[in-house]
C-alpha positions in Angstrom: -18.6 10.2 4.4 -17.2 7.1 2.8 -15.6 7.0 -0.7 -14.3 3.6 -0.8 -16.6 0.9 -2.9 -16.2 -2.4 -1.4 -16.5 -5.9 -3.6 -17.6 -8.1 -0.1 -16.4 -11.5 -1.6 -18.7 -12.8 2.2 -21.8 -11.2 0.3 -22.6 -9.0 3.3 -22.2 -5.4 2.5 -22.6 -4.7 6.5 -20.1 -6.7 7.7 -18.5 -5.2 10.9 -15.0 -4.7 11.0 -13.6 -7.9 13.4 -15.5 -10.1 11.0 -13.9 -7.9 8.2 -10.2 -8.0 9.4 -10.2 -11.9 10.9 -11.4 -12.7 7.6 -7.8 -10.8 6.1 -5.4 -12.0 8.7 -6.7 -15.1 8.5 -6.1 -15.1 4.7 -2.5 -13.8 5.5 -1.7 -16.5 8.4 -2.6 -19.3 6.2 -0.3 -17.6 3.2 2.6 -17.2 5.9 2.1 -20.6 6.6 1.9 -22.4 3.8 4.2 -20.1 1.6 2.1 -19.9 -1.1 -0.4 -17.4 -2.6 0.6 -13.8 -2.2 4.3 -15.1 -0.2 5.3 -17.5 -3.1 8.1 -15.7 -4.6 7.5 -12.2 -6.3 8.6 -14.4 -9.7 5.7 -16.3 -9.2 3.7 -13.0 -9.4 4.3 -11.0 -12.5 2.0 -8.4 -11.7 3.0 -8.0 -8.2 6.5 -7.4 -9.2 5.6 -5.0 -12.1 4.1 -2.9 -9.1 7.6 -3.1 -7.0 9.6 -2.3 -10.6 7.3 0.9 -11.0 7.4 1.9 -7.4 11.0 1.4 -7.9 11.6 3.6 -11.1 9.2 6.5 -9.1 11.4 6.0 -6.1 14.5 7.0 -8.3 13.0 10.1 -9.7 12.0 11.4 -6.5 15.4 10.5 -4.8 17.1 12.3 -7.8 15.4 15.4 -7.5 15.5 15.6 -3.6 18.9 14.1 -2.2 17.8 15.7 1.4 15.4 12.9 1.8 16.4 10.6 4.5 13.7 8.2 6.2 11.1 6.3 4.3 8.6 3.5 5.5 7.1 0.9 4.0 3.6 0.7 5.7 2.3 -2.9 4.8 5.8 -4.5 4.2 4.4 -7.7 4.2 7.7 -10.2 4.7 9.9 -7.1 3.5 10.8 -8.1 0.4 10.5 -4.5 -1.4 11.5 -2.9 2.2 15.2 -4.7 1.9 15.4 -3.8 -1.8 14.2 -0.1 -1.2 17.3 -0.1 1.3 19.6 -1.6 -1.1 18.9 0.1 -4.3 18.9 3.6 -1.9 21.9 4.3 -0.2 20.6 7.8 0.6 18.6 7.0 3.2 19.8 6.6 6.8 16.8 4.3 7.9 13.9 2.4 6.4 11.2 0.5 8.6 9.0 -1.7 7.7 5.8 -2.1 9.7 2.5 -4.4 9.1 -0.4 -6.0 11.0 0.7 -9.3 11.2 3.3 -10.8 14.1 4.2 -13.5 11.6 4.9 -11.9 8.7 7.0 -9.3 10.8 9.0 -12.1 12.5 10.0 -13.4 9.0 11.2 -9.7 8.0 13.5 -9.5 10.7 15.2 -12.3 10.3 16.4 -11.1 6.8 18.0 -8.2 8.0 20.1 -9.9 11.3 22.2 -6.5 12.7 21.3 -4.4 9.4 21.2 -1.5 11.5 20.0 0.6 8.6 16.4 -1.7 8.5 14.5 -2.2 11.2 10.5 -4.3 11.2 8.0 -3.4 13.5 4.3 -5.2 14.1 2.1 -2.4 13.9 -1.9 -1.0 13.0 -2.2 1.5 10.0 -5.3 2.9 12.8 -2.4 3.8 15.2 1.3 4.2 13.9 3.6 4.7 16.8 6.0 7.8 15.0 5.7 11.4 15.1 4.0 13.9 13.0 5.9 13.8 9.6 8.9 11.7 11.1 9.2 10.4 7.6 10.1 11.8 4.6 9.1 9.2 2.1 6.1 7.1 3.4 4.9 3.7 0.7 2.0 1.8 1.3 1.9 -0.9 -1.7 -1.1 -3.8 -2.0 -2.7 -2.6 1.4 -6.3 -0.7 0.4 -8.4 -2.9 -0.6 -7.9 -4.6 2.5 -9.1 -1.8 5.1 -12.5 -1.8 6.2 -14.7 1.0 4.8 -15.5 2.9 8.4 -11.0 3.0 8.6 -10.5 4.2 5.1 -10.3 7.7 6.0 -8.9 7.5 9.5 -5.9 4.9 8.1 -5.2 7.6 4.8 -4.9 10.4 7.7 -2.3 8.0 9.5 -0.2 7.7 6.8 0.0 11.6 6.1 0.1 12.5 8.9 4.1 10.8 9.5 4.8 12.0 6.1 6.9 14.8 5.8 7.3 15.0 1.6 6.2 12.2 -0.3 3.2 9.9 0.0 3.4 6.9 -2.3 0.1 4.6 -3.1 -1.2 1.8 -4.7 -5.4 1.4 -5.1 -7.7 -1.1 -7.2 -9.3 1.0 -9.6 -12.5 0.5 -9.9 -12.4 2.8 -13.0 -11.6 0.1 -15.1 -13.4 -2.0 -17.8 -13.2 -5.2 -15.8 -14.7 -4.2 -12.9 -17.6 -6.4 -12.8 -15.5 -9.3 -14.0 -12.7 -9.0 -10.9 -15.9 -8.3 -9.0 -18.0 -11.0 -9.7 -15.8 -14.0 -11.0 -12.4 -13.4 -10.0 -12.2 -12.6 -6.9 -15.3 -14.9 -6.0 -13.7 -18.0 -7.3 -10.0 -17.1 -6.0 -10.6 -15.1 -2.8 -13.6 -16.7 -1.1 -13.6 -15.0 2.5 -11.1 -12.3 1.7 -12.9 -9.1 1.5 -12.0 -7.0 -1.2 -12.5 -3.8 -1.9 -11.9 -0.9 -4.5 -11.5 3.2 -4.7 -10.8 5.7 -7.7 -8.1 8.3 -8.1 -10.6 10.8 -7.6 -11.9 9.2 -4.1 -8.7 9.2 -3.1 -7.8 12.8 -3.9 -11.0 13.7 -1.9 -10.0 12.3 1.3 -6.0 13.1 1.1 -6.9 17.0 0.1 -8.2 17.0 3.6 -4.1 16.3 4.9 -2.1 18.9 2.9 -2.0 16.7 0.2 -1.9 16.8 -3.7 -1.8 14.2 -6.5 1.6 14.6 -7.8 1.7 11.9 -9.9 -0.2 8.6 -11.3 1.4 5.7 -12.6 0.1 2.1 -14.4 1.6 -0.8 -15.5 -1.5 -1.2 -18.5 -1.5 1.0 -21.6 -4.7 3.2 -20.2 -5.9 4.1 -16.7 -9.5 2.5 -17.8 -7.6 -1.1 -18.3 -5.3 -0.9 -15.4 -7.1 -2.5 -12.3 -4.0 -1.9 -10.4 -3.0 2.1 -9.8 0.6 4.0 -7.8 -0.6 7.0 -7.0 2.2 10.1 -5.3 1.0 12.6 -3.3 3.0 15.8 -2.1 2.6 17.9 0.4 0.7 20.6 -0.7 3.3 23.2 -2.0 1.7 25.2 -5.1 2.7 22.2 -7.8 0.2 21.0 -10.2 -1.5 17.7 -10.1 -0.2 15.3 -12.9 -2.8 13.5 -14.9 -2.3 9.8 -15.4 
């Protein structure tokens, strides 16, 4: 069953899934490249880094009230901007990796980091992450969603549970939000072109994680309400007899 509603910037809601991810890496490549769009720097993106300051401030709860945890991973890193300050701003942890899809982007990473032996960057496919079962106790996975192809949704969510030992950390675009149709329709049309886009709900979400031993621990926004935040951090716990937090 599929729970993920996609905004197809290509206007073809059956496009197949090379089309679907040569379309994103292609949109990534050129970024890389160029160093602008999403790998400007994260001053450039107010938003963006509104997202890493909130994933931050979760970060230090969790971290406060578990000082046993010791691995984390940022699935998605991107360049490893937040995976170099995750390392820095918590000492705690004995090893942080940082993985995405993209050669280029993971080449960048690891040049940051020269002999840190405490970081490490690894090219890698959310389908097929090369760890053990729950190898990590905190596993992140920031601005990534909206990106996977609807048939991987629920195969890429079991992935990412499945190496997390404690705490899984999120971020979805809601599609529970009053500007839907205008990000839908006008935004992304006009900025994105041929990236397709596409959006889920916390509810969607909890549907497919329950499945892993999962519970919504806690949801977070950087807008006043959940129904005018486009942009969602959701944590998940493994199941353990806590309550789900409402956002």
């Amino acid at each position: 069953m599929t729970y993920i509603t996609v905004i197809n910037t290509l206007n073809k809601p059956d496009i197949n899934k090379k089309v679907h991810y040569d379309a994103v890496k292609n949109y990534f490549k050129k970024d890389v490249a160029t160093k602008s769009g999403y790998y400007q720097p994260t001053k450039n993106h107010p938003k963006q880094q509104k997202i890493f300051d909130l994933c931050q401030s979760i970060l230090e709860d969790i971290v406060d009230d578990n000082p046993d945890l010791i691995r984390a991973i940022d699935a998605g890193c991107g360049i490893g901007d937040f995976t170099i300050e995750m390392a820095e701003n918590f000492p705690q942890f004995d090893h942080i990796i940082g993985i995405d899809f993209l050669k280029e982007v993971i080449t960048i990473a690891s040049k940051k980091i020269k002999d840190d032996k405490k970081l490490s960057f690894l090219q890698s496919d959310l389908l097929n992450i090369p760890f053990f079962n729950k190898i990590f106790d905190v596993t992140i996975c920031l601005d990534v969603f909206h990106h996977i192809h609807n048939d991987d949704f629920q195969s890429v969510i079991g992935e990412l549970a499945r190496i997390t030992n404690k705490y899984l950390i999120v971020e979805i675009r809601n599609k529970k939000n009053i500007f839907y149709f205008w990000y839908a329709y006008v935004v992304h049309p006009l900025f994105y072109r041929n990236l397709p886009v596409s959006t889920t709900s916390i509810d969607e979400v909890n549907n497919l994680i329950g499945k892993f031993h999962f519970q919504l621990f806690l949801a977070s926004r950087i807008a006043s309400t959940r129904y005018s935040c486009r942009r969602l951090i959701l944590v998940y716990k493994r199941v353990d007899g806590n309550k789900s937090c409402e956002i």
